[in-house]
C-alpha positions in Angstrom: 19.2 16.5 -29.0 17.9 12.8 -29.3 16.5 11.9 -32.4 13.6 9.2 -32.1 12.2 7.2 -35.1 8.8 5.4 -34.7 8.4 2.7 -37.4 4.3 2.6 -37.5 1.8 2.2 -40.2 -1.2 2.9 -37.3 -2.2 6.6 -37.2 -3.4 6.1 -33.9 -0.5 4.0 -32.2 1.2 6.5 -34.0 -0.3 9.5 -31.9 -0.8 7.9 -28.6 3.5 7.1 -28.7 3.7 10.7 -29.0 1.7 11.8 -26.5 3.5 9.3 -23.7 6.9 10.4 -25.1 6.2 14.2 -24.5 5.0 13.3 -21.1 8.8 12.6 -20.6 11.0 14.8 -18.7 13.4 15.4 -20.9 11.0 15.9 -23.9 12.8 19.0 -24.5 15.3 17.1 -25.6 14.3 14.9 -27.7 13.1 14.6 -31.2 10.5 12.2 -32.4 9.2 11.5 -36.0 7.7 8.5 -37.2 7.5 6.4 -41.0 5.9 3.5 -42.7 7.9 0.6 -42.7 8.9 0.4 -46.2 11.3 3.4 -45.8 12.6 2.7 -42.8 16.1 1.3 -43.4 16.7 4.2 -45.9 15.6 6.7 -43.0 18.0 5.2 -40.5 21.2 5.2 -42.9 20.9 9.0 -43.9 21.2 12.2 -41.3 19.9 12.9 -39.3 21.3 10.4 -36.8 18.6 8.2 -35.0 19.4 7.5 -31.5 16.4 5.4 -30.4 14.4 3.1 -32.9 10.7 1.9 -31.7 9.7 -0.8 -33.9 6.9 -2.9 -34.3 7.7 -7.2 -34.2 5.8 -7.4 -37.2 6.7 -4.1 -39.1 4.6 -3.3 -42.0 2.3 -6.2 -41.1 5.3 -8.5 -42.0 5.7 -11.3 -40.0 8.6 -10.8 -37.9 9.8 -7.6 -40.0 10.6 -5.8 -37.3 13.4 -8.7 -36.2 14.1 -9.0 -39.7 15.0 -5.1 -40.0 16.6 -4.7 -36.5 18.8 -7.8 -38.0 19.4 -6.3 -41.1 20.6 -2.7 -39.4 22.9 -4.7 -36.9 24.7 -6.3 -39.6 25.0 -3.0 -41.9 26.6 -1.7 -38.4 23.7 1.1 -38.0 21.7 -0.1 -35.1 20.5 2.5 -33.0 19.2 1.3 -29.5 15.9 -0.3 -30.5 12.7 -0.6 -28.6 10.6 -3.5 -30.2 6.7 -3.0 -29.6 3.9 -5.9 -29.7 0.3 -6.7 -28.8 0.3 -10.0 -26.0 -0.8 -12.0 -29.2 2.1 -11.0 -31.5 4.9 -11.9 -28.9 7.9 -14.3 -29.8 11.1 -14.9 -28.2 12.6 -14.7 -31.4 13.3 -10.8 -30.4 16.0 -12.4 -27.7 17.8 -13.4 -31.1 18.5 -9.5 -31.6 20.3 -6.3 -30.2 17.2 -4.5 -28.6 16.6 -2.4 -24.9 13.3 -3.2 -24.3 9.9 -4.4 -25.1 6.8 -2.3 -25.0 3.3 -4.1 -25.3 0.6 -2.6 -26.7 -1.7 -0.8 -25.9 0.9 1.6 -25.1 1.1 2.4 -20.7 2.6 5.8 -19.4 4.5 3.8 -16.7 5.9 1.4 -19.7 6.8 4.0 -22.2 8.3 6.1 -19.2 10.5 3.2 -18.1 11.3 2.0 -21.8 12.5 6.1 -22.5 14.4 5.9 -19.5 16.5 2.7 -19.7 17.8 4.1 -23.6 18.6 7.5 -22.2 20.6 6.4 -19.4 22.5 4.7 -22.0 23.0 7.6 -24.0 24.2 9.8 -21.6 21.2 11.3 -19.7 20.9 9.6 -16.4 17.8 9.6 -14.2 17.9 12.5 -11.6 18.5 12.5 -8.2 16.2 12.5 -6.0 15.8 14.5 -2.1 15.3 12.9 0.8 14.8 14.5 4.1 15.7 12.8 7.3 15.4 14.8 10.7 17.5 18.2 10.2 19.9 16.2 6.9 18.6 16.2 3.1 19.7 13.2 1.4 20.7 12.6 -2.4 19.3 9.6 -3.6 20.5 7.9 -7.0 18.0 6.2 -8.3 19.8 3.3 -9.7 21.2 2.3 -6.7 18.0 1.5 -4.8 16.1 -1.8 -5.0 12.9 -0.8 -3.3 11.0 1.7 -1.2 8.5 1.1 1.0 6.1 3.2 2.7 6.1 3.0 7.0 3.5 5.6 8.3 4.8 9.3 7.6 8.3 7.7 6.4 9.7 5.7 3.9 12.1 3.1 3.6 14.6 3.3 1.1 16.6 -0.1 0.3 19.8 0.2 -1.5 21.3 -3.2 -3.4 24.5 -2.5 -1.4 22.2 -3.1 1.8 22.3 0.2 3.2 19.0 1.6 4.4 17.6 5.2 4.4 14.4 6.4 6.4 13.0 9.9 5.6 9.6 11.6 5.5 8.0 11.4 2.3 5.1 10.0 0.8 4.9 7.2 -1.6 3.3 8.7 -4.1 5.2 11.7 -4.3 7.9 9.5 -5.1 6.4 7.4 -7.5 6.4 11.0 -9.7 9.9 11.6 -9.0 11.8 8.2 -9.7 12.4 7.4 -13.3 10.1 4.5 -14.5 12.1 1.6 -13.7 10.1 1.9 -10.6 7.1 0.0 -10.4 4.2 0.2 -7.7 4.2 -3.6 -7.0 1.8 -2.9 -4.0 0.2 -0.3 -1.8 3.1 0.0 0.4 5.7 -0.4 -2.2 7.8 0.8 -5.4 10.0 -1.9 -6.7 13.1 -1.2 -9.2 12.4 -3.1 -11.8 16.5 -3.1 -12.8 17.0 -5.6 -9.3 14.7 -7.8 -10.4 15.6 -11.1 -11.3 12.0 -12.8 -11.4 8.3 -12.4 -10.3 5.2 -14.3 -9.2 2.3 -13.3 -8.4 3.0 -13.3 -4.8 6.5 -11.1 -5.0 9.3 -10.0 -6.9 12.7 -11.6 -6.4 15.8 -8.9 -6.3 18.9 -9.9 -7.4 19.9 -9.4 -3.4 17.4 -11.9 -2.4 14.7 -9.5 -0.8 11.4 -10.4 -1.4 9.3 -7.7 -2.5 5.5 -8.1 -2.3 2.6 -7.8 -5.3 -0.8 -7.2 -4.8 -3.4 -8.6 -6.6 -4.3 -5.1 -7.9 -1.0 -4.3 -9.2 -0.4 -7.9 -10.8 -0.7 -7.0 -13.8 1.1 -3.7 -14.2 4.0 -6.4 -12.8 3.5 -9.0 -15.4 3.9 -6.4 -17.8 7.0 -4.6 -16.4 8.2 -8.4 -15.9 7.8 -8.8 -19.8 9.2 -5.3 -21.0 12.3 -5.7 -19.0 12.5 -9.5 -20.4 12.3 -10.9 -16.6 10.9 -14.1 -15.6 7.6 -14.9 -14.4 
């Protein structure tokens, strides 16, 4: 089992992270329990083992406390993998000073949680599934991590691996968009960008780190900006 430890004071925040989180796949296996921020360093240095720590920047209403903590537990050598948490307003770059795997802004998204839960547990052990892909009489396995972008053609898809090889096969966007872990973003009608390729965004396209030029609509702008932020890309 993964244990999860939610540092929040908000009842509500509170319930709406646990709601996302058991929306995950691998819910099954994983644990979640919350505290207030004045117990949390005691919690994480006693067993149960905490795998994954969500955090607030400014824990307990401190500002910066969540920094301050995740500092604190890096030097005491018991960091777990941390995701830090913020409203737009409460953002600093001081949490690039610090050991952390991602950065969920608040109000709390299904897309962001899903893609913050799936970064930490691909690097504790559980990796995204494949996915299946049929092409003509052949079924394809497709590792997620290894493709940059899909994009819808008709009754097909295109599916664009960083090493440059390219896979058509009938499917429908959206179906995919339910399958692939959430690292993939719908940057446009036509397409689901990986948001691990991405070296920067505007709002006219995403920049992989192959040099394809993935479009963004205007509609999905801001579902990129946000994904830009969590994954600490540049706009």
């Amino acid at each position: 089992m993964c244990r999860i430890l939610a540092i929040e004071d908000d009842e509500a925040n509170i319930d709406r992270l646990q709601t996302l989180i058991a929306g995950h796949p691998a819910w099954a296996t994983l644990q979640f329990e919350c505290c207030g921020a004045q117990v949390a360093e005691e919690r994480v240095s006693r067993a149960p083992h905490v795998d994954i720590l969500v955090v607030p920047i400014n824990a307990g209403g401190v500002h910066e406390g969540g920094i301050d903590l995740v500092r604190k537990l890096d030097a005491d050598h018991a960091l777990p993998l941390v995701i830090y948490t913020c409203t737009r307003e409460a953002y600093t770059s001081a949490v690039y000073s610090t050991r952390h795997q991602y950065l969920l802004l608040t109000p709390f998204s299904p897309v962001e949680v899903r893609a913050a839960l799936d970064k930490v547990l691909s690097m504790i052990g559980r990796v995204a599934a494949p996915v299946m892909l049929r092409t003509g009489g052949s079924t394809h396995v497709i590792n997620p991590h290894e493709v940059q972008f899909v994009q819808s053609q008709g009754r097909k898809v295109l599916v664009s691996y960083v090493d440059g090889r390219e896979l058509y096969a009938y499917a429908a966007l959206s179906d995919l968009e339910k399958q692939l872990p959430g690292s993939f973003v719908r940057c446009h009608k036509s397409y689901l960008a990986n948001m691990e390729h991405v070296i920067r965004g505007c709002r006219e396209a995403l920049t992989m780190t192959t040099g394809a030029q993935v479009p963004v609509s205007q509609r999905q702008y801001r579902a990129v900006r946000d994904a830009l932020a969590a994954a600490g890309r540049q706009e």
